[in-house]
Phi, psi and omega in degrees: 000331176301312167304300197309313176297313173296299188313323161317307176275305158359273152321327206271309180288310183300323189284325192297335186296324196268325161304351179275316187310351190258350178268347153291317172244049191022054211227030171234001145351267216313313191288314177309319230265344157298337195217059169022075176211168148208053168276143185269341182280324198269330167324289179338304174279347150321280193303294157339306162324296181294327157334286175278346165292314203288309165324327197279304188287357179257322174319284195295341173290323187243020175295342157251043154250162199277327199245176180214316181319243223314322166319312183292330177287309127033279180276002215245302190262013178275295149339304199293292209284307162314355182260262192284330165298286165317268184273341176337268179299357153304307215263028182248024197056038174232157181286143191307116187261024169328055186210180233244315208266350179270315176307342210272316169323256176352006184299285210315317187267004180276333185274329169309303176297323198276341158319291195307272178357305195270321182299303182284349149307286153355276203297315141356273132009256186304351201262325163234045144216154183287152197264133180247136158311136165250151178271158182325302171331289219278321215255353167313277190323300199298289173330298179290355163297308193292328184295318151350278283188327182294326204291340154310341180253023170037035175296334212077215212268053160245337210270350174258277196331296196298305204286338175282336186290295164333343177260326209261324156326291178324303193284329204300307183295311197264003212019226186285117168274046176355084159221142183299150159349313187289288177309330183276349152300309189304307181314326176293297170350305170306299190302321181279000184270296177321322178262237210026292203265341166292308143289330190245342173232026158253291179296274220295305168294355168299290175274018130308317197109359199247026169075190184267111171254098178218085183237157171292331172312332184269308156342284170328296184266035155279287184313330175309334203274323193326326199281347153341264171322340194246001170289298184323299179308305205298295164322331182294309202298300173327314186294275168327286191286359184252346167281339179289322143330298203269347145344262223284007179291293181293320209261329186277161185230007156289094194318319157342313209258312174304329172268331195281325175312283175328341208253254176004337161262334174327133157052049163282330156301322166306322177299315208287327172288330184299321192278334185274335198257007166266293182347291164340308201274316155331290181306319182296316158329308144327325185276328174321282169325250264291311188323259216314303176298002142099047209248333194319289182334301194331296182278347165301303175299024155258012154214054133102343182266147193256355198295145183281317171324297152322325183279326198302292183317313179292344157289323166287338168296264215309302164329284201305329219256310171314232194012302183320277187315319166327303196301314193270328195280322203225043177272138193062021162258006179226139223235318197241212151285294197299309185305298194322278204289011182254320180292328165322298215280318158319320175297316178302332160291334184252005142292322173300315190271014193242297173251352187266340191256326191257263184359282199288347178259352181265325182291343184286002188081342183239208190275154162294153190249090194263351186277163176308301198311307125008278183284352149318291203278017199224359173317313167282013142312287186323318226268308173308309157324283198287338170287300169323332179284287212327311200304302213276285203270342147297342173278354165284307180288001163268006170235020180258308193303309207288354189258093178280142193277182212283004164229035170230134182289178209284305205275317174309326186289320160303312173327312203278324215266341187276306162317325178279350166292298186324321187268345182283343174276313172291343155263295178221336203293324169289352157271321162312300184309303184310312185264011158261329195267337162288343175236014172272355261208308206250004193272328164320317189295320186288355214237352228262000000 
């Protein structure tokens, strides 16, 4: 009842944030229209009800978890589709509209749930849990990833102001986390979609002048920006863990951290053949797409040749060097099956926009292919994509499992990997996944 009641006032803080936004883009008619009005007053208080029953049910859903921001967001983008996609129009007598031009109407309330989502997430937050500080250190480190990490977003000189505020944010929400390389890339990935819909589609036409513009026409020329914003998160999250690595290299004197190194280099050759031979596997899965959309000549023309034959050896090299990289980044980070394909499948989103939409077209002589149209027209990549993470990380994590590391027997290694399931279930990572596959999911709706 503690969770449900805190989640409740929680909700209560997410609906008003969103009501207000809905009440801008004049949509709480429609929602009166549950209880047959069309008063914008009786709307409201519609939505505020639901707004704290849904809040009541996210308290008790996220009552053992560490983080809450991607849960909310999460949950956020769950709503949307089970809500105004959904039981809306059940319960206004009109037909269930599952198609991309009735989601493309919904842009505006797909940015509301995600409003709703981080505001009642937030708000949660402050009301049952303690709260942690980040130290000087941390908000130093963080600031300087993003100034790092701003020139992917090609602003001028506004684009270092995003990236320190985006760093400094960073440190606020997540503070120091103790995570590998790997988890802490999806997260920046997740996190650069969060400034995305903050900055490029919120802020940045506000102090245009040009109001809260989240209409689909506007998102649509938004969206050019995402792969930016979500390059920005990665690079940024990587930076912050890997300076913090070396903090703690030089400065700590803690035997712990000196042992944790140490663990961490055991049977890393072994990890890295694991990593070419899902890569492999990935990749061959991957070539079936390239086939049918004829993309193979493409990539054969990054060493001067049109042959598809020539594009197949070079795609598969590329699989195998991607599997590599998979390998040093998400080695002991997958416990099961769900993880293995859910940390894949992230990854795997985030090579279409690292390489088929940025890469391959900048080694091509031209520019990154950043437009609605552009990621429109590169979608069965995505499509590919996301099937090769899957492929590549569950087939790692079943040749990761047969091995045990090099200082544990066979049943301590179950032991540690069943605690190491636990907490990772209890932490930010099955929401991350969940809310990387809504927007890898939602790039047809932005682009449409």
């Amino acid at each position: 009842m503690r969770d449900a009641g805190f989640g409740a006032l929680a909700g209560l803080a997410g609906g008003l944030v969103f009501g207000t936004v809905m009440a801008r883009i004049g949509f709480l008619p429609t929602v009166a229209g549950i209880v047959r009005t069309d008063s914008p007053a009786m709307g409201l208080a519609v939505h505020l009800l639901i707004a704290a029953i849904l809040g009541g049910v996210f308290g008790v859903l996220v009552a053992r978890q560490q983080e809450l921001l991607f849960w909310g967001l999460a949950y956020g983008v769950l709503w949307w589709f089970l809500g105004p996609l959904t039981l809306l129009p059940i319960l206004l007598g009109e037909p269930v509209a599952w198609n991309v031009a009735a989601a493309r109407d919904l842009v505006p309330s797909l940015l509301g749930h995600l409003a709703y989502g981080a505001a009642t997430a937030a708000a949660l937050a402050l009301l049952a849990r303690e709260q942690r500080r980040p130290g000087p250190g941390l908000l130093v480190r963080a600031s300087l990833a993003g100034l790092l990490a701003s020139p992917l977003l090609g602003l001028g000189w506004s684009g270092p102001v995003v990236g320190v505020l985006a760093g400094a944010s960073y440190a606020v929400v997540f503070g120091d986390p103790r995570e590998g390389s790997g988890p802490v890339l999806i997260r920046g990935v997740a996190f650069g979609f969060v400034w995305w819909v903050l900055a490029a589609a919120t802020l940045s036409p506000l102090l245009d002048g040009r109001g809260l513009a989240w209409s689909a026409a506007a998102v649509r020329t938004a969206v050019a920006e995402l792969p930016a914003y979500v390059l920005l998160g990665a690079v940024m999250a990587l930076l912050i863990c890997w300076l913090g690595g070396l903090s703690r290299a030089v400065f700590s004197d803690d035997v712990r951290d000196a042992l944790e190194r140490r663990l961490a280099a055991g049977g890393r050759v072994i990890s890295l053949w694991h990593g070419v031979a899902a890569g492999l596997t990935g990749g061959a899965l991957f070539t079936g797409v390239m086939v049918t959309v004829g993309f193979l000549p493409t990539v054969a023309s990054l060493v001067g040749s049109g042959s598809a034959a020539v594009g197949l050896v070079l795609h598969l090299l590329i699989s195998q060097v991607v599997g590599v990289t998979y390998a040093l980044f998400f080695r002991r980070r997958s416990f099961d099956a769900a993880s293995g394909i859910g940390w894949g499948v992230s990854y795997g989103l985030l090579w279409w926009i690292l390489g088929n939409l940025t890469l391959l077209p900048v080694l091509l002589g031209a520019g990154p292919r950043w437009s609605a149209a552009e990621l429109a027209e590169s979608f069965p990549s995505l499509v590919g994509h996301l099937a090769y993470g899957a492929a590549l990380g569950l087939v790692y994590q079943r040749l990761e499992a047969r091995v045990s590391p090099w200082h544990l027997t066979r049943s301590q290694a179950a032991a540690a990997r069943a605690t190491a399931r636990q907490e990772q279930t209890l932490s930010a990572a099955p929401a991350l996944w969940s809310l990387v596959a809504c927007v890898a999911l939602l790039v047809p709706v932005l682009v449409a």
